[in-house]
C-alpha positions in Angstrom: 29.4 33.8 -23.2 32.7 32.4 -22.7 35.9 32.4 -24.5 35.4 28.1 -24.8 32.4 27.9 -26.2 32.8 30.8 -28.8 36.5 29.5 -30.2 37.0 26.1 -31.6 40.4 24.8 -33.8 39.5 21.3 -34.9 41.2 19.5 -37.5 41.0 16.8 -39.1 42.9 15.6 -41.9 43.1 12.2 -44.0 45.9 12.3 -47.1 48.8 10.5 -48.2 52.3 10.9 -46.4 54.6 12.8 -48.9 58.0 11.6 -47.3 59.2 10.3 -44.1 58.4 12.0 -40.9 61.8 13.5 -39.4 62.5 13.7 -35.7 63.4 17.7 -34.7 65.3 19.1 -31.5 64.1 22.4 -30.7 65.9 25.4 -29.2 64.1 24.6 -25.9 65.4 21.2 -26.0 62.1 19.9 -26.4 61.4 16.9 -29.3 58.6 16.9 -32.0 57.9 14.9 -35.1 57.1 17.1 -38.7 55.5 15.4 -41.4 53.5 16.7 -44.6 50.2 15.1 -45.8 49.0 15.8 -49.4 45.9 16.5 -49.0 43.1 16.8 -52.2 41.2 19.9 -52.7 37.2 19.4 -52.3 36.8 21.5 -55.2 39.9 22.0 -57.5 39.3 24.5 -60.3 39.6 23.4 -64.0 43.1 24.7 -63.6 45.8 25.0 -61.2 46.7 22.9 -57.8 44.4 20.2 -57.0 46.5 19.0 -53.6 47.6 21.3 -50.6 50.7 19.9 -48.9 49.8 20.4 -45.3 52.7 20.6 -42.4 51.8 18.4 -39.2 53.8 18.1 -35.9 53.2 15.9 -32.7 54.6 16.1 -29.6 52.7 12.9 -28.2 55.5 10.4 -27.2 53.0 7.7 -28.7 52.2 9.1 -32.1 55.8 10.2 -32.5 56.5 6.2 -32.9 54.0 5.8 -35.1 54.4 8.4 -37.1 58.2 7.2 -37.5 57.2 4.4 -38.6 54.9 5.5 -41.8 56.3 5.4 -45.1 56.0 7.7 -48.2 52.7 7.7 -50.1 50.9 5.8 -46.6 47.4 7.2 -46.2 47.5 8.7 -42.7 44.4 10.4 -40.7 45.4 12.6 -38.0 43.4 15.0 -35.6 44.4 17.8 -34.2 44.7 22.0 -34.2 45.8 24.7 -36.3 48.8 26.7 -34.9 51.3 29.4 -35.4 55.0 28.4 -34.3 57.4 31.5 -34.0 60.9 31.5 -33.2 63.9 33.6 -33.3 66.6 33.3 -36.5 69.1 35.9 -37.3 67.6 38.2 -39.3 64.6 38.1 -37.3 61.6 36.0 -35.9 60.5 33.6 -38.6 56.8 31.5 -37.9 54.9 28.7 -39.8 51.4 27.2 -39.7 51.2 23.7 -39.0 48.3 21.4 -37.6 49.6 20.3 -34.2 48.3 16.7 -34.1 47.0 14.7 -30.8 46.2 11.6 -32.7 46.8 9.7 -35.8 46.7 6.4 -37.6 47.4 4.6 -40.6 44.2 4.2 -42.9 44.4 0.6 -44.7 44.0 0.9 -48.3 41.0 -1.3 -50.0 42.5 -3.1 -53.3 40.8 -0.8 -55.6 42.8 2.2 -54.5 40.4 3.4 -52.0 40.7 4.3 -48.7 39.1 2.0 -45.8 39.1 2.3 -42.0 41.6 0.3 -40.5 40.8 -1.5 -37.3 
């Protein structure tokens, strides 16, 4: 059996943009887009955290405009896969986890504070 058909890193995420996205220059000279979605817990416990805050980058020319153009508290859905970053600092290499999105779009809100699919 192959390698393809065994592994699979599918995300999807729907949750509300905790502040604006910001535009990064890496090392390489290569551009990406970072944003965080809070994201509700299926099941939070009785006590303790009920969101996760969830790191997203793009580096899709097209979703970079749009995600520049979200606000704070928009509910955004994104799709996309779960990666490790690394790079060098200087006490060492540093890495983070972030969901490495290929698309994404605002979700309209319906007026009784739900979400609905936008068009």
């Amino acid at each position: 059996m192959s390698v393809a058909v065994i592994d699979r890193n599918d995300v999807v995420l729907r949750g509300r943009l905790s502040a604006p996205a910001e535009l990064r220059e890496l090392p390489s000279g290569d551009t990406l887009v970072t944003f965080r979605l809070v994201v509700r817990r299926p099941e939070p416990r009785a006590r303790g955290r009920t969101v996760d805050v969830l790191s997203c980058i793009t580096y899709d020319r097209a979703l970079k405009r749009r995600a520049a153009a979200w606000q704070p508290g928009d509910v955004v859905e994104v799709e996309g896969a779960l990666q490790r970053r690394f790079w060098r600092t200087s006490s060492g290499t540093a890495s983070v986890c972030e969901v490495n999105c290929r698309r994404g779009r605002k979700v309209a809100r319906s007026p009784a504070g739900g979400s609905v699919e936008s068009a």
